[in-house]
C-alpha positions in Angstrom: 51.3 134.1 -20.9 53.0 135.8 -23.9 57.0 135.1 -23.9 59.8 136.3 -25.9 59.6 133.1 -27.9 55.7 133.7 -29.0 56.9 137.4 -30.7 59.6 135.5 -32.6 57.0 133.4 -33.5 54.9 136.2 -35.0 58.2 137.9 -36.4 59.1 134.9 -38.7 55.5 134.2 -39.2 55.2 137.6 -40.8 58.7 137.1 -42.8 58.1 134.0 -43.9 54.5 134.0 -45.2 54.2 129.8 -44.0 53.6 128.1 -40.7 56.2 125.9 -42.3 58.9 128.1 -43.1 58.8 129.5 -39.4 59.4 126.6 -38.4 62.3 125.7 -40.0 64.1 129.3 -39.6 63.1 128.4 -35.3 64.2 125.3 -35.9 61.2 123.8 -34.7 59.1 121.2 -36.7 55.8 122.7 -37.9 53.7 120.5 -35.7 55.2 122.0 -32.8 54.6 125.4 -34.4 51.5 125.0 -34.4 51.2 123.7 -31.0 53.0 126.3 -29.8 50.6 129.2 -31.6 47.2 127.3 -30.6 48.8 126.7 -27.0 48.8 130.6 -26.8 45.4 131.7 -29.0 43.6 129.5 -25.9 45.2 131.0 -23.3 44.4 134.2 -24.8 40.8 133.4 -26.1 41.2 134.9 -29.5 42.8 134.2 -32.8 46.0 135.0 -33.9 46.6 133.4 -37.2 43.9 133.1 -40.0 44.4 129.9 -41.0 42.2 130.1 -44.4 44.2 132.3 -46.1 47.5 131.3 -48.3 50.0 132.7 -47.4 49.2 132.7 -43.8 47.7 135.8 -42.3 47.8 137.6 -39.0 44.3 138.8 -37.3 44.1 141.9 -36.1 45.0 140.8 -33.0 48.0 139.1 -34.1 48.7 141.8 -36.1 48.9 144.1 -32.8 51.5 141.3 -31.4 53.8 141.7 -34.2 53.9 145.6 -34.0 55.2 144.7 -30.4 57.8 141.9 -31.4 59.4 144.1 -34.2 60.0 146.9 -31.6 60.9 145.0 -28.1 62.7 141.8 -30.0 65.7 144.2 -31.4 66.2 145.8 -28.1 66.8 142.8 -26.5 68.7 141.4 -29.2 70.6 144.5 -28.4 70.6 143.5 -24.8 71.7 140.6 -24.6 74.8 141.5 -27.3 76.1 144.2 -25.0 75.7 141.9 -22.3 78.1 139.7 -24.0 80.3 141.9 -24.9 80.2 143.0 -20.9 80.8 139.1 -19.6 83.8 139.1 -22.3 85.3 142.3 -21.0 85.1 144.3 -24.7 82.4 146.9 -22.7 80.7 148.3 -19.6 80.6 150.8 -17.8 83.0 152.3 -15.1 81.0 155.3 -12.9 83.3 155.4 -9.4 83.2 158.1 -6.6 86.1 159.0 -5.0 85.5 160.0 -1.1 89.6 160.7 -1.0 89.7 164.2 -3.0 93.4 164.0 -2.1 93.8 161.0 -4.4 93.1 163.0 -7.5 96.7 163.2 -8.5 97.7 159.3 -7.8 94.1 158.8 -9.5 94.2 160.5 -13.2 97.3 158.7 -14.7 95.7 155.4 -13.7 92.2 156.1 -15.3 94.4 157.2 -18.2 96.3 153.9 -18.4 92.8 151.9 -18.0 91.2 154.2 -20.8 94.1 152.9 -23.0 93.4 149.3 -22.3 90.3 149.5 -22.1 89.0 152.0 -24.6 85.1 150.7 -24.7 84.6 150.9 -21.5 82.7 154.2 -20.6 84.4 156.3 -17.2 82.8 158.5 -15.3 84.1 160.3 -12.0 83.0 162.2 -9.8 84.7 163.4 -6.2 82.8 164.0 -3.3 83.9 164.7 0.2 80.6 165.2 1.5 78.3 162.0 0.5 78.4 158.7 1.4 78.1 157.1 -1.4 78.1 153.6 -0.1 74.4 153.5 -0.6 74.5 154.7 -4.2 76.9 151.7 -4.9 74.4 149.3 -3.2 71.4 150.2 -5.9 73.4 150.4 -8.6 74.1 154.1 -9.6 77.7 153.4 -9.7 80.5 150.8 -9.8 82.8 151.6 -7.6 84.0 154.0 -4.6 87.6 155.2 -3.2 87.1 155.7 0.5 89.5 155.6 3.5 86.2 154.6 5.1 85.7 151.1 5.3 82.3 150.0 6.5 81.5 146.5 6.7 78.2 146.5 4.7 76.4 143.6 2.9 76.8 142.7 -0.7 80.1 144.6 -0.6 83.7 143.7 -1.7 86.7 145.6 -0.1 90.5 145.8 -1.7 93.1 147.5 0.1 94.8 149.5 -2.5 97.1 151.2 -0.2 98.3 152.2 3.3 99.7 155.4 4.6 99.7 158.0 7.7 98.2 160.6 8.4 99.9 163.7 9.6 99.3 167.3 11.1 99.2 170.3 8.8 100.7 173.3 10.3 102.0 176.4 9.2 105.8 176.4 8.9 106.2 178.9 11.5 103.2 177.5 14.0 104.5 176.7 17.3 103.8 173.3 17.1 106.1 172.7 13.6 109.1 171.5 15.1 107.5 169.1 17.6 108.0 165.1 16.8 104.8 164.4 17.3 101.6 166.1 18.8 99.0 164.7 21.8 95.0 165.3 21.2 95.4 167.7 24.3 97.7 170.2 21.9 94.6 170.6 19.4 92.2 171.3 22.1 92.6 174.7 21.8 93.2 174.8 18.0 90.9 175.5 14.9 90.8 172.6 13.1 90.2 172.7 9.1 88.6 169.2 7.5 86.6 168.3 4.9 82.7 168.8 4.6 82.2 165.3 6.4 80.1 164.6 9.2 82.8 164.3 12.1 81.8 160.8 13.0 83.5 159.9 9.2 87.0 161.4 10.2 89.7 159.5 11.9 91.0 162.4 13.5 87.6 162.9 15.6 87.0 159.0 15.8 90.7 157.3 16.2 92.4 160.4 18.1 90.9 163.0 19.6 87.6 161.5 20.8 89.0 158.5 22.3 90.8 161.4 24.8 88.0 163.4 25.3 89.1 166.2 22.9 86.9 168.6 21.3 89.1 171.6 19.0 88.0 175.0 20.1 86.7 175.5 16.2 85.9 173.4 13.0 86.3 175.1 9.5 85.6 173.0 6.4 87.1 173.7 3.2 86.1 170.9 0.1 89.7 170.4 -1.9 93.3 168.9 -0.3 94.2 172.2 -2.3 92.7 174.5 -0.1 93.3 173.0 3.0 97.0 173.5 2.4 96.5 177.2 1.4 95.0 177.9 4.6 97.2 176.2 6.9 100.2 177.7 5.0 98.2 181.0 5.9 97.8 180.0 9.6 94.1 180.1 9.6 93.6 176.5 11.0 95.4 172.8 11.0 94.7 170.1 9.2 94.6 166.7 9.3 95.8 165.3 5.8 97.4 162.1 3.8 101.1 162.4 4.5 101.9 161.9 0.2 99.4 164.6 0.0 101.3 167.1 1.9 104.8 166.1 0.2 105.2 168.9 -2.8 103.2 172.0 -0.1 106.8 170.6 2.1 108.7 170.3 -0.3 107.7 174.6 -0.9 108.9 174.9 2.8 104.9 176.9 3.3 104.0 173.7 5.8 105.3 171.3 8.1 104.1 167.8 8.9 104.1 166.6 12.3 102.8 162.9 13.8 99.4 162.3 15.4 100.6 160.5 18.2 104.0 158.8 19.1 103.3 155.8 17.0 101.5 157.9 13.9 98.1 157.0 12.8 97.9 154.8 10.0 94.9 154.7 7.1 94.5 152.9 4.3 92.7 153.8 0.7 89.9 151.2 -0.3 87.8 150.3 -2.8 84.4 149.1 -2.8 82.6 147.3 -5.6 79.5 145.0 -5.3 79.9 141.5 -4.9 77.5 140.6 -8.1 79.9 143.0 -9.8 83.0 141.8 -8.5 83.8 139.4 -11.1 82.8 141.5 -14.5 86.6 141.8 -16.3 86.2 145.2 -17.1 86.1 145.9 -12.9 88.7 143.0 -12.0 91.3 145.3 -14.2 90.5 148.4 -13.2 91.1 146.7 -9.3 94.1 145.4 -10.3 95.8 148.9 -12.0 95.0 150.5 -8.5 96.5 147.8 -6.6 99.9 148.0 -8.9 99.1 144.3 -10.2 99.0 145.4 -13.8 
């Protein structure tokens, strides 16, 4: 019944004082005006317009309309410019979840380089080892997730950003630092230290020790990459870890890195965005930064 049109209508209506001089700032001829307003007053079964007055007055009723055009008409004005502004790139906003708190370091400089590029454009992150936040991407609460965890999901679009391997975290002195590589059956009797993540989420459960029938005599969960290190270094527990994320705790000598496996067990980073956001410039960038494109 009442569209956006009708309160522009009313708006110029009001401005202009003539049925007339609406219609030329609507570019419309004043027959159609008129049209238009009678068109509506009988779907409505009341008057908005009193047409005996000079200049043209609004009824009560029409008066009520108008208080509505002059509030909602500016916001959507106000709309509809910042979703311009989105489409051209100049805006937007850029909420992503990271599921990979050992990415923090490889992550900062780039949000730092994309702020510089892209200074309108509003961040907000948040790390999370705990919550899939797959499902908060799909409704819209934010744009964008970092997760070794690829799911295949619909309305989603995965990039590979990068592959690496993950490796054992051991003390430097455990017994098992100066092995090549470790079997499932040498963590069977071993406390193992993750992430808060429901086990069915890791690859060490899923991709190594389950497929062998391997349980670790204990599971300890810590929430940083930090701490994980720190208590491995300590001998409380192994981990199971990005190998770049273990390289400076090495580099100390505190740690050692050994393979899962003779052939290693590879990962890769991903990130998700939405397919009906896939496209906005502002997220197409940000893509290609973490991919190295740009």
């Amino acid at each position: 019944m009442f569209e956006l049109r009708h309160l522009k209508t009313l708006l110029s209506l009001a401005e202009t004082g003539s049925l007339a001089a609406a219609a030329e700032r609507l570019n419309l001829t004043q027959s159609a005006l008129s049209h238009q307003l009678r068109e509506l007053e009988i779907g409505l079964g009341l008057s908005l317009l009193d047409r005996s007055h000079r200049p043209v007055r609004l009824t009560p009723a029409g008066l009520q309309a108008l208080a509505v055009a002059r509030r909602v008409l500016p916001e959507v004005e106000a709309l509809v410019q910042g979703l311009r502004r989105m489409a051209r790139g100049e805006a937007g906003r850029l909420a992503l979840v990271s599921e990979c708190h050992s990415c923090l370091d490889w992550l900062l400089p780039r949000l730092a380089r994309y702020h510089a590029r892209w200074p309108a454009v509003e961040l907000d992150v948040q790390l999370t080892a705990g919550l899939d936040a797959l499902p908060r991407l799909l409704t819209g609460a934010i744009d964008l997730v970092l997760t070794p965890d690829r799911r295949e999901l619909p309305g989603l679009a995965w990039h590979r950003l990068f592959d690496y391997e993950l490796v054992l975290v051991v003390a430097a002195r455990h017994a098992l630092a100066a092995r090549p590589h470790v079997s499932p059956h040498d963590l069977a009797g071993a406390t193992l230290l993750t992430y808060p993540v429901e086990r069915g989420r890791l690859d060490v459960f899923t991709r190594f020790l389950w497929p062998a029938g391997v349980e670790p005599q204990r599971v300890r969960q810590a929430d940083s990459t930090t701490l994980l290190l720190e208590l491995a270094a300590l001998e409380q527990g192994v981990c199971v870890l990005p190998d770049w994320a273990c390289a400076a705790a090495r580099r100390e000598g505190r740690i050692a890195t050994v393979r899962l496996g003779r052939d290693g067990l590879p990962a890769s980073l991903w990130a998700a965005v939405t397919e009906a956001q896939a496209g906005l410039p502002h997220l197409v960038a940000f893509l290609a930064l973490l991919q190295g494109a740009s």
